[in-house]
N, CA, C and O of each residue as an XYZ file, in Angstrom:
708
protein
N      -8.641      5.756     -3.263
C      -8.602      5.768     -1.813
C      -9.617      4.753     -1.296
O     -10.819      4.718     -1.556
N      -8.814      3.817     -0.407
C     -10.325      3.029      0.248
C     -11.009      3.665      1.182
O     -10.541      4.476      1.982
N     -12.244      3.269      1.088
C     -13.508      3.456      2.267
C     -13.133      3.587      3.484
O     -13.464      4.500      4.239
N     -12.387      2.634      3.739
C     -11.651      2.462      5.057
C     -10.608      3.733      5.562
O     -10.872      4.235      6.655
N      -9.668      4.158      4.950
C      -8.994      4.888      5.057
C      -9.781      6.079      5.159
O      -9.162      6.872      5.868
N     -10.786      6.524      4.797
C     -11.728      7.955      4.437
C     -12.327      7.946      5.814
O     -12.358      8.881      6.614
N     -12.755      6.839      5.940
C     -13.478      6.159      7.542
C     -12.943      6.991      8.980
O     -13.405      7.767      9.817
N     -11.956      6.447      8.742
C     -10.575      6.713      9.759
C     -10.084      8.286      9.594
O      -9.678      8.858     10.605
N     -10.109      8.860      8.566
C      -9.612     10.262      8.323
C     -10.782     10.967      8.975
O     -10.501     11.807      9.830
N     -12.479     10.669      8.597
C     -13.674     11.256      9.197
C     -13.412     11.303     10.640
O     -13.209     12.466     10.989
N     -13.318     10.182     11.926
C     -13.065      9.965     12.819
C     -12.008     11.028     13.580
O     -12.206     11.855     14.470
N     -10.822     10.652     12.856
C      -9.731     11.694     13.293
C     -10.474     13.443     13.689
O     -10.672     13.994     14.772
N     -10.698     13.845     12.426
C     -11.252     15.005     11.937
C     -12.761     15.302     13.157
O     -12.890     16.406     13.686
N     -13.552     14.391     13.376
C     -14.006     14.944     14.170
C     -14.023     14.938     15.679
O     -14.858     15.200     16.544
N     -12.736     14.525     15.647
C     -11.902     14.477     17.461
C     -11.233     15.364     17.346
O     -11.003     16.016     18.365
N     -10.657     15.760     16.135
C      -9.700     17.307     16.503
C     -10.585     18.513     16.051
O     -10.066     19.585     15.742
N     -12.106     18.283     16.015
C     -12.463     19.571     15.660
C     -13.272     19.611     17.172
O     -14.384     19.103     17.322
N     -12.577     20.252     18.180
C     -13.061     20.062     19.597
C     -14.025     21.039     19.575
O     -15.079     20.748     20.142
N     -13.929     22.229     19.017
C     -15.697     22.906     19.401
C     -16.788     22.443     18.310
O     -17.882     22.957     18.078
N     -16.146     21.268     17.676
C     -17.568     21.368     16.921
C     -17.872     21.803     15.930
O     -18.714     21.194     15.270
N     -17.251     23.150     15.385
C     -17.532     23.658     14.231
C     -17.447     23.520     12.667
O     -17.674     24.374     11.810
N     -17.067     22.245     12.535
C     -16.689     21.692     11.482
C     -15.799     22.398     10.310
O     -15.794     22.438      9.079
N     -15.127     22.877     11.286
C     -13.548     23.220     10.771
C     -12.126     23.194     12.235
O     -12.256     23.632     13.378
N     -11.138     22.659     11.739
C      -9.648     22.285     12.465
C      -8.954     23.944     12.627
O      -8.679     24.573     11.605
N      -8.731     24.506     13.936
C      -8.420     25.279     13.711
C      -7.029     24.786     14.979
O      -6.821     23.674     15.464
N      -6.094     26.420     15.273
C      -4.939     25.844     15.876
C      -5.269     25.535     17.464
O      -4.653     24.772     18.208
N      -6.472     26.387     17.778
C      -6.990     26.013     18.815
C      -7.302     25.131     19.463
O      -7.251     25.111     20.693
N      -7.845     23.861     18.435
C      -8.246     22.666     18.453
C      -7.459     21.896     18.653
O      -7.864     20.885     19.226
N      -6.078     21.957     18.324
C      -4.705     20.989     18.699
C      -4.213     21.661     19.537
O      -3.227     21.006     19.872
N      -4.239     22.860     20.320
C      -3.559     23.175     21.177
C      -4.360     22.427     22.939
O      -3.819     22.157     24.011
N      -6.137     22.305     22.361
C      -6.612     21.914     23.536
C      -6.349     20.761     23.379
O      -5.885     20.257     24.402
N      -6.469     19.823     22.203
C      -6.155     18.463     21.866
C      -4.499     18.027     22.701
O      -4.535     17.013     23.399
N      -3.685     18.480     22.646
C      -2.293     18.168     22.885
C      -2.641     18.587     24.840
O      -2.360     17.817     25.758
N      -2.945     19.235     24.916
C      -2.807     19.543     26.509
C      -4.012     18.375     26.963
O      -3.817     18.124     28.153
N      -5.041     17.673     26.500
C      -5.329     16.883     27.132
C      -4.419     15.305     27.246
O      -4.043     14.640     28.211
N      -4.329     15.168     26.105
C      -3.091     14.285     25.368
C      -1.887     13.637     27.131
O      -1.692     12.629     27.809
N      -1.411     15.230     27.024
C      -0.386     15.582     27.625
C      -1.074     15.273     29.512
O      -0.351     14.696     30.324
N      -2.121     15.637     29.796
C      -2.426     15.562     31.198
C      -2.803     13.733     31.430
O      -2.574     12.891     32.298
N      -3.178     13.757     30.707
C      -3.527     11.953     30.287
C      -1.832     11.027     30.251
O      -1.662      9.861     29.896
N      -1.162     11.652     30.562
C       0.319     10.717     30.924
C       0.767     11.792     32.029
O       0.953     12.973     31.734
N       0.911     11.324     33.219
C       1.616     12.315     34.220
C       2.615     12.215     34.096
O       3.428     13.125     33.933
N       2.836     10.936     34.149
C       4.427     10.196     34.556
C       5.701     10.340     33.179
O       6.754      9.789     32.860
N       5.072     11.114     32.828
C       5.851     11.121     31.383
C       6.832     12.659     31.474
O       6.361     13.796     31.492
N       8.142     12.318     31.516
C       8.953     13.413     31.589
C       8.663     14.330     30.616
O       8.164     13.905     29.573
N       8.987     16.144     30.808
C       9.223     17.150     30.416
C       9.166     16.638     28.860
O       8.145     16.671     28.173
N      10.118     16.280     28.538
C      11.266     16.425     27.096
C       9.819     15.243     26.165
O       9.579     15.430     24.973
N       9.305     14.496     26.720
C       8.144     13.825     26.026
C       7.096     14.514     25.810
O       6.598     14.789     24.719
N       6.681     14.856     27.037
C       5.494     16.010     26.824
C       6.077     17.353     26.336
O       5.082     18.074     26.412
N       7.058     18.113     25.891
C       7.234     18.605     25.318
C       7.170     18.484     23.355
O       6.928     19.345     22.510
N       7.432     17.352     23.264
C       7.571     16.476     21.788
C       5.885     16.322     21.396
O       5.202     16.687     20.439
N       5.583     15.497     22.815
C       4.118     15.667     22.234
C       3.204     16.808     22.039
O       2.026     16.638     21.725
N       3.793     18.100     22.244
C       2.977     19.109     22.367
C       3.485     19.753     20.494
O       2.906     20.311     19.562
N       4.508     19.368     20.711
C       5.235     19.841     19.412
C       4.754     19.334     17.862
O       4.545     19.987     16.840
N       4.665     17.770     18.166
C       4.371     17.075     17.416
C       2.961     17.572     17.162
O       2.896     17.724     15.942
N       1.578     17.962     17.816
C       0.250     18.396     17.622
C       0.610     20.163     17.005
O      -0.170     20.545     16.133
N       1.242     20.736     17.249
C       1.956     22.100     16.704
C       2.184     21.514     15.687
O       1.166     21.543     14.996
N       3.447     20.676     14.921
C       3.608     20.367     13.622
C       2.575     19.969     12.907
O       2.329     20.488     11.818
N       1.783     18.926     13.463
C       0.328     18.576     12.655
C      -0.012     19.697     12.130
O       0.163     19.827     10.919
N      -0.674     20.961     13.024
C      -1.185     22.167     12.564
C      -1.239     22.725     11.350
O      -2.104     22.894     10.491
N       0.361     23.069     11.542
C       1.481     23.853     10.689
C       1.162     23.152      9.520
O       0.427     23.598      8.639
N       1.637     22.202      9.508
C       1.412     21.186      8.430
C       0.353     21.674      7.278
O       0.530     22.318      6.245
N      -1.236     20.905      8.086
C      -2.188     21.102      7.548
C      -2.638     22.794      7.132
O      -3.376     23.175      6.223
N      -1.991     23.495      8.028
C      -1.967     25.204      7.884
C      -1.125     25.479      6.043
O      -1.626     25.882      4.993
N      -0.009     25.126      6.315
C       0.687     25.553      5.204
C       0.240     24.821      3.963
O       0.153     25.636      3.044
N      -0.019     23.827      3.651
C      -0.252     22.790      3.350
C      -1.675     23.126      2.549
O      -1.841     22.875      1.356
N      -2.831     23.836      3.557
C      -3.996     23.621      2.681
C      -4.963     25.054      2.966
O      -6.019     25.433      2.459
N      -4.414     25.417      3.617
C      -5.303     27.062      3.786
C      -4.912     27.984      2.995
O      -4.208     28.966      3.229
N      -5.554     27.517      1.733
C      -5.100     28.609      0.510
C      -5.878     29.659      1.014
O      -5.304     30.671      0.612
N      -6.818     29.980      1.640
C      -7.445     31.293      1.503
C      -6.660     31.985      2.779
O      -6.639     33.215      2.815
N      -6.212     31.465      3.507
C      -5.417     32.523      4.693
C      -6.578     32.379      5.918
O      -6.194     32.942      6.944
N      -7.374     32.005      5.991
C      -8.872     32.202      7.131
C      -8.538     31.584      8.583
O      -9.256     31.606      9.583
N      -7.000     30.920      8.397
C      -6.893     29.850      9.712
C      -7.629     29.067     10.048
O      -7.387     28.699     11.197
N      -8.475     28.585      9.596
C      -8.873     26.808      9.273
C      -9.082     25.888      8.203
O      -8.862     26.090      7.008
N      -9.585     24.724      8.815
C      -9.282     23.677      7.753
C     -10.717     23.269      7.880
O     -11.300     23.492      8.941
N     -11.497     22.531      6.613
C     -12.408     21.805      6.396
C     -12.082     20.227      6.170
O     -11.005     19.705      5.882
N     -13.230     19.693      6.371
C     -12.657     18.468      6.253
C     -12.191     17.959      4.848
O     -11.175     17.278      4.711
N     -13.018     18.344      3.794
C     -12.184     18.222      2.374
C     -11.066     18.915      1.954
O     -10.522     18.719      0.867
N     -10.624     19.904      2.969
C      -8.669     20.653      2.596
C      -8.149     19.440      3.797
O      -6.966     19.132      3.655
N      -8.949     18.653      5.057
C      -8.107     17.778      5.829
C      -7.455     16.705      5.120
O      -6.241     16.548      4.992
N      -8.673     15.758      4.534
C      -9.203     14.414      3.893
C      -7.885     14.667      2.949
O      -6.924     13.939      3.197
N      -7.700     15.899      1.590
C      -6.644     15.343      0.776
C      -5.346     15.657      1.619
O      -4.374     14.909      1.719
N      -5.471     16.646      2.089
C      -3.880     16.213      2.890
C      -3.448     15.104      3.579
O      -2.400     14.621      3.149
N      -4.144     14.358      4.880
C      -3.381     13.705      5.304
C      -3.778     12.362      4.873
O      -3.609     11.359      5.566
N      -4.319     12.369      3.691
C      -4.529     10.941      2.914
C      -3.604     10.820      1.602
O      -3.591      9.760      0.977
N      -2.807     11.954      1.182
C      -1.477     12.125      0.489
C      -0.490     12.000      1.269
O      -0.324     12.900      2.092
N       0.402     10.922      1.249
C       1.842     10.411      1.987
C       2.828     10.982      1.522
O       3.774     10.891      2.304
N       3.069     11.544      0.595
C       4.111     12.411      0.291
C       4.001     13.747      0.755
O       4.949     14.523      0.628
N       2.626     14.184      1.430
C       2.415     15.453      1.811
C       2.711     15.407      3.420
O       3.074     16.409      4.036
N       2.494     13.990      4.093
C       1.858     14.465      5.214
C       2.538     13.131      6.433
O       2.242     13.048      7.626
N       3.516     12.196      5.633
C       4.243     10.958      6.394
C       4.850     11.626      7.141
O       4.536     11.269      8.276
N       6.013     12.913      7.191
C       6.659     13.168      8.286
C       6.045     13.501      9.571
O       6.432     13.191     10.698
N       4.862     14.293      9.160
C       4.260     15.269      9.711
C       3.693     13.711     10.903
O       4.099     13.443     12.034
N       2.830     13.103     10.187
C       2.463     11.723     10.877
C       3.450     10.950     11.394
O       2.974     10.378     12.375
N       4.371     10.699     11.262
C       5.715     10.134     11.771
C       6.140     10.133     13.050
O       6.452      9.230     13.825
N       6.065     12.141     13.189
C       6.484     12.648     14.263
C       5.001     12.401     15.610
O       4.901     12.019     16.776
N       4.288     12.798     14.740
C       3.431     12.516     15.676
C       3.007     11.084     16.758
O       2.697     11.124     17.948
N       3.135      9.829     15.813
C       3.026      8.611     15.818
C       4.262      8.473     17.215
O       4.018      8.007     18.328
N       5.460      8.975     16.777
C       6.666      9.112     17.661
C       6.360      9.463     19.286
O       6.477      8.844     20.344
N       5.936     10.703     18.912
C       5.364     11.378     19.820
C       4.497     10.535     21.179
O       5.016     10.020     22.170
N       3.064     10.608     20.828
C       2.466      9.941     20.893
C       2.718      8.570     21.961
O       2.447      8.419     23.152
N       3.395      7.624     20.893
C       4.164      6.596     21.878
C       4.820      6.314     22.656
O       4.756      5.284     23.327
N       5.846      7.451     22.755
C       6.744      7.878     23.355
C       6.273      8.139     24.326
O       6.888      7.544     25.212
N       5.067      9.031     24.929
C       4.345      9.668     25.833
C       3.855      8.422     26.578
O       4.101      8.540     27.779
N       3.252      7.281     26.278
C       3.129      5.942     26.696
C       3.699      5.235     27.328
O       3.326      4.363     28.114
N       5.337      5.809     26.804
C       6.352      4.531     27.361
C       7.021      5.551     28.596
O       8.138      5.911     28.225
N       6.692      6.078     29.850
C       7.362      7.102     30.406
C       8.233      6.230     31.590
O       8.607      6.894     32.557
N       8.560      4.843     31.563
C       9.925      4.579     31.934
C      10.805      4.070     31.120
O      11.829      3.452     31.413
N      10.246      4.435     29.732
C      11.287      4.052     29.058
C      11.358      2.502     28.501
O      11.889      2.274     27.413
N      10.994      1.822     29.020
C      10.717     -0.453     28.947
C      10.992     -0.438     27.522
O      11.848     -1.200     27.072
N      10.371      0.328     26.794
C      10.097     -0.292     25.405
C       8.391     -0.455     25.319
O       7.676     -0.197     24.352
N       8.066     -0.873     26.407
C       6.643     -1.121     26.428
C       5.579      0.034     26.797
O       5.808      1.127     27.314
N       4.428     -0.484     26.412
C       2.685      0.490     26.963
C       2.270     -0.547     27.461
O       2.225     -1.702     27.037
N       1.876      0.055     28.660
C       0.736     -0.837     29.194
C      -0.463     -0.315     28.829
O      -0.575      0.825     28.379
N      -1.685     -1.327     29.047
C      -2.924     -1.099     28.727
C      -3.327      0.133     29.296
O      -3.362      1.133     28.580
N      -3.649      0.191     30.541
C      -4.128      1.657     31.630
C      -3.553      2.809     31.011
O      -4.489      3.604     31.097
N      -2.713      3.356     30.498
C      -1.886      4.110     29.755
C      -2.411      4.720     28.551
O      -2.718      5.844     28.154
N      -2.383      3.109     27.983
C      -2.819      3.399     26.301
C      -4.140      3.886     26.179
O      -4.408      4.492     25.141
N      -5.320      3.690     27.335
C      -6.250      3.900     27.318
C      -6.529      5.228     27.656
O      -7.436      5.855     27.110
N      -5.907      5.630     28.401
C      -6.084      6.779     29.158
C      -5.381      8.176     27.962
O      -5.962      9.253     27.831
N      -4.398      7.906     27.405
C      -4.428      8.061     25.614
C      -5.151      8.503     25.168
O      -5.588      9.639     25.349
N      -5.449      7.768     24.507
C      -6.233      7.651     23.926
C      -7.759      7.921     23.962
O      -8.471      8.207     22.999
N      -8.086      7.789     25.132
C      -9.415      8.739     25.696
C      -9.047      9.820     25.523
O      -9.509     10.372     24.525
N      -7.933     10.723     26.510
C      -8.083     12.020     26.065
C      -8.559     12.571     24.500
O      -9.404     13.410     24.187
N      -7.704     11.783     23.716
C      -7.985     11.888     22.476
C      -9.721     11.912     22.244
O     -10.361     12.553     21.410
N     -10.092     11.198     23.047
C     -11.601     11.165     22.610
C     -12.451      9.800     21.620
O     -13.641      9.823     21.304
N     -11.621      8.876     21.338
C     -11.572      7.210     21.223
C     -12.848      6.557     22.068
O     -12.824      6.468     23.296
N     -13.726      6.206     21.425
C     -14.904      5.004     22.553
C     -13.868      4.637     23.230
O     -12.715      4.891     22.881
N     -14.239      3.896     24.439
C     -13.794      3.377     25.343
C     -13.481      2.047     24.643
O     -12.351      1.885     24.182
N     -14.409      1.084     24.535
C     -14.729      0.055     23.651
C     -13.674      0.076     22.495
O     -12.596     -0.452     22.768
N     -13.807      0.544     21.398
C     -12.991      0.791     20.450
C     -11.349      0.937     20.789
O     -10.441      0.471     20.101
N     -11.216      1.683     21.992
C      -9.774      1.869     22.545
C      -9.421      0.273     22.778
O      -8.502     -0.296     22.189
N     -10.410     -0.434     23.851
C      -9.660     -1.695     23.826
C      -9.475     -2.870     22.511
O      -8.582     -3.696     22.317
N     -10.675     -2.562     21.753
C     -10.488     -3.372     20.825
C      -9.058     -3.396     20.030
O      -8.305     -4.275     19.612
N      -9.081     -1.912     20.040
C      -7.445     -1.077     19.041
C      -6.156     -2.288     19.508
O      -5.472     -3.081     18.861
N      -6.283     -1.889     21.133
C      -5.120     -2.741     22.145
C      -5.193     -3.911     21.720
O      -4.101     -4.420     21.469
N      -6.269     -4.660     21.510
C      -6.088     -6.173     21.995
C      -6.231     -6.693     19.920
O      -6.513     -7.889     19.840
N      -6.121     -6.183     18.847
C      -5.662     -6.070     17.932
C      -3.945     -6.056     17.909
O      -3.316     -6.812     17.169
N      -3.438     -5.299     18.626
C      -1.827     -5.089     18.627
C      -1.194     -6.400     19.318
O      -0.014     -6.450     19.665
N      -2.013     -7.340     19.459
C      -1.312     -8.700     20.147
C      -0.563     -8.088     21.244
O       0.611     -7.767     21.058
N      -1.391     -7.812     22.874
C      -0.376     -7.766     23.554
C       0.643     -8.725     23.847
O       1.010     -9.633     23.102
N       1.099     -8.438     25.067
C       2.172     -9.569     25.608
C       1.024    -10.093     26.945
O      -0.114     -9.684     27.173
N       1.726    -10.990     27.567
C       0.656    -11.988     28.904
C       0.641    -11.006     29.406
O      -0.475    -10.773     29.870
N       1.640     -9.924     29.646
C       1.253     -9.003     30.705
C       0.395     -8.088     30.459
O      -0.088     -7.503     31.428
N       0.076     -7.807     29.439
C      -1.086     -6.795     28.743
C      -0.109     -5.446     28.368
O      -0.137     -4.365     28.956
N       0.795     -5.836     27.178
C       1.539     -4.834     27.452
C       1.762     -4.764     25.332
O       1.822     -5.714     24.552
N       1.818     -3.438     25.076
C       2.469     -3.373     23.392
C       3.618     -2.898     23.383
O       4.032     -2.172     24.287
N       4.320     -3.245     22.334
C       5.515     -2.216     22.250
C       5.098     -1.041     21.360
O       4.164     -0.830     20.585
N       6.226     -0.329     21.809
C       6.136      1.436     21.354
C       6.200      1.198     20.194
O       5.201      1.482     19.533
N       7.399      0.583     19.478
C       7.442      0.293     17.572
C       5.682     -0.257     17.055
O       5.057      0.403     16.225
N       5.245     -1.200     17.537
C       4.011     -1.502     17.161
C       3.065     -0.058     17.230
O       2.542      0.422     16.225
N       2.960      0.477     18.464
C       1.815      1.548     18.479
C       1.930      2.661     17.307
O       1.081      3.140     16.555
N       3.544      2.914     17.477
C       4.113      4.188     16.051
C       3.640      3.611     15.098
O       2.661      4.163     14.597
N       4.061      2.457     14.539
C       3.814      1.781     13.391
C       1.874      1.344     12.950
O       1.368      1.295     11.828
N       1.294      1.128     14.135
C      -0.321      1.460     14.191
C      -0.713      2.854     13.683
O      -1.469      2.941     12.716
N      -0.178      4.072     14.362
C      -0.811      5.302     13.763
C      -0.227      5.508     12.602
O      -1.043      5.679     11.696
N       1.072      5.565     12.231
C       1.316      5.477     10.824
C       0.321      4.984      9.951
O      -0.364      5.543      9.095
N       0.402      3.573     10.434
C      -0.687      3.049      8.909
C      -2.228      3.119      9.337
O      -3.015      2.494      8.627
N      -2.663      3.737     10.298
C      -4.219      4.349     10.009
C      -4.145      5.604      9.152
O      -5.179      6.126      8.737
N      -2.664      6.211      8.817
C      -3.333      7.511      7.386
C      -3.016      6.914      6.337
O      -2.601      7.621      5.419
N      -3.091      5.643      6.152
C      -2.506      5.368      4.728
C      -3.716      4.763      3.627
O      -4.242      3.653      3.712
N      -3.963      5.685      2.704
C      -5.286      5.845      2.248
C      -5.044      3.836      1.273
O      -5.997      3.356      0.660
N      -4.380      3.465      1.326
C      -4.242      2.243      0.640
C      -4.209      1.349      1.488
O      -3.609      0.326      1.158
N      -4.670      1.392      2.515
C      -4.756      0.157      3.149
C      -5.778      0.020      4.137
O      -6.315      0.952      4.737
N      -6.108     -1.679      4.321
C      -7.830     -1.852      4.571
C      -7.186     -3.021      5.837
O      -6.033     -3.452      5.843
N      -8.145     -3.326      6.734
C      -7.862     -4.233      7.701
C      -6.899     -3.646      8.402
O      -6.607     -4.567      9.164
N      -6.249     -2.825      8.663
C      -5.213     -2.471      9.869
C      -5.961     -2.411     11.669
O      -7.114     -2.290     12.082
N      -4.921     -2.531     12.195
C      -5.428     -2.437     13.629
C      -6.700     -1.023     13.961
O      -7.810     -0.957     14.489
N      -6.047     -0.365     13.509
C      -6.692      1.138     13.688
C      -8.022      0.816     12.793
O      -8.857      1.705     12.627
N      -8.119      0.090     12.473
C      -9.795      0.467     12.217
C     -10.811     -0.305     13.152
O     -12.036     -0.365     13.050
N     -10.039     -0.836     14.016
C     -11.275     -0.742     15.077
C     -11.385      0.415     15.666
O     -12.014      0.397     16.723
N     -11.021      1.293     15.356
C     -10.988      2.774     16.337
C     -12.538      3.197     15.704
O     -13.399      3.686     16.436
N     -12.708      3.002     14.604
C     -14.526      3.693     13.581
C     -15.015      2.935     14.273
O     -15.553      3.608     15.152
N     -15.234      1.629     14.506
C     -16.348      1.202     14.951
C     -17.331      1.664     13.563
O     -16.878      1.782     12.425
N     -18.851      1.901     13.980
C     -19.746      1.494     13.147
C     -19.914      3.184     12.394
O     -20.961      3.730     12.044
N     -18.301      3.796     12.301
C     -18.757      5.113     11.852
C     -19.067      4.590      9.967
O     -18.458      3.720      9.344
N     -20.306      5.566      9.424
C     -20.325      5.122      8.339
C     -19.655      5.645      6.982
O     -19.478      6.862      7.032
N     -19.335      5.198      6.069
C     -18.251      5.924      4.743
C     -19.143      6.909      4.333
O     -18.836      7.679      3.422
C-alpha cells in the first residue's frame, strides 16, 4: 500500500468520525450525509435521496464488512483494510463517488461549478485551501467548471491504495503518513 493512499484513508476517517471519538459509527454518516445534503439546495429529491443512501451504503458496508465483534463501530485499522481493499469496497465507493457528483450537477449540464464543489465539499469538512487546490487539479473549463465523470472518477481513485499523485491528494495537504 502506498503512503499516499494511507494518507488519504487517515483524512477521510477523521472527517467521518464527527464526534471525535476515534471510532466511525452510523451516527457519524448519518450527520455526515445531512450536511452533505444541506450543502446543495438546488439539488432535486431523487439526488439527495441517493446521496443519503449512498453514505447509508458506505456504513453498511464497512458495518458488515468489518465489525466482527458486533459493538457498532469501526476503528481506523477495521476502516484502513477495508476501504483500501478494491474488491471489498469499489462498489460501495462507486456509488458513493456517483452520488456525490451527482448532488453537484443539480441542473443536470454535465458540469460542477466551483461555488458548488466547494460548498461540498466543506460540508464534508475539506480545508478550504485544499478544496480549491482539489478543483483546480481537475483542469477546469474557462468557465471554472468540472465535469461530473472527472469528479466520480477523482473519488474513485483517492481509495485506491496503488496509486500516488492523483488529484485527491491535494485534499492531505501536510497531513503526515
Amino acid at each position: 500500500m502506498r503512503a499516499e493512499a494511507l494518507n488519504r484513508v487517515k483524512l477521510v476517517f477523521s472527517l467521518f468520525d464527527a464526534d471525535g471519538n476515534q471510532y466511525l459509527e452510523p451516527e457519524d454518516f448519518e450527520l455526515m450525509a445531512k450536511r452533505v445534503i444541506q450543502a446543495a439546495p438546488d439539488a432535486d429529491d431523487a439526488e439527495k435521496d441517493a446521496m443519503l443512501a449512498a453514505f447509508r451504503k458506505y456504513w453498511t458496508t464497512l458495518a458488515t464488512e468489518l465489525d466482527a465483534n458486533h459493538d457498532g463501530r469501526i476503528s481506523f485499522e477495521e476502516f484502513a483494510a477495508c476501504v483500501l481493499t478494491p474488491e471489498r469496497f469499489d462498489e460501495t465507493v462507486g456509488d458513493f463517488a456517483e452520488s456525490l457528483a451527482a448532488l453537484g450537477d443539480p441542473d443536470g449540464d454535465g458540469f460542477i461549478e466551483r461555488p458548488l464543489f466547494v460548498a461540498l465539499m466543506t460540508a464534508i469538512g475539506f480545508e478550504l485551501a485544499n478544496i480549491h487546490a482539489l478543483f483546480d487539479a481537475f483542469e477546469p473549463t474557462d468557465s471554472d467548471r468540472i465535469t461530473v465523470e472527472t469528479w466520480a472518477f477523482g473519488i474513485k481513485e483517492y481509495y485506491r491504495p496503488d496509486k500516488a499523485g492523483v488529484p485527491g491528494d491535494q485534499l492531505v495537504g501536510d497531513l503526515a503518513a
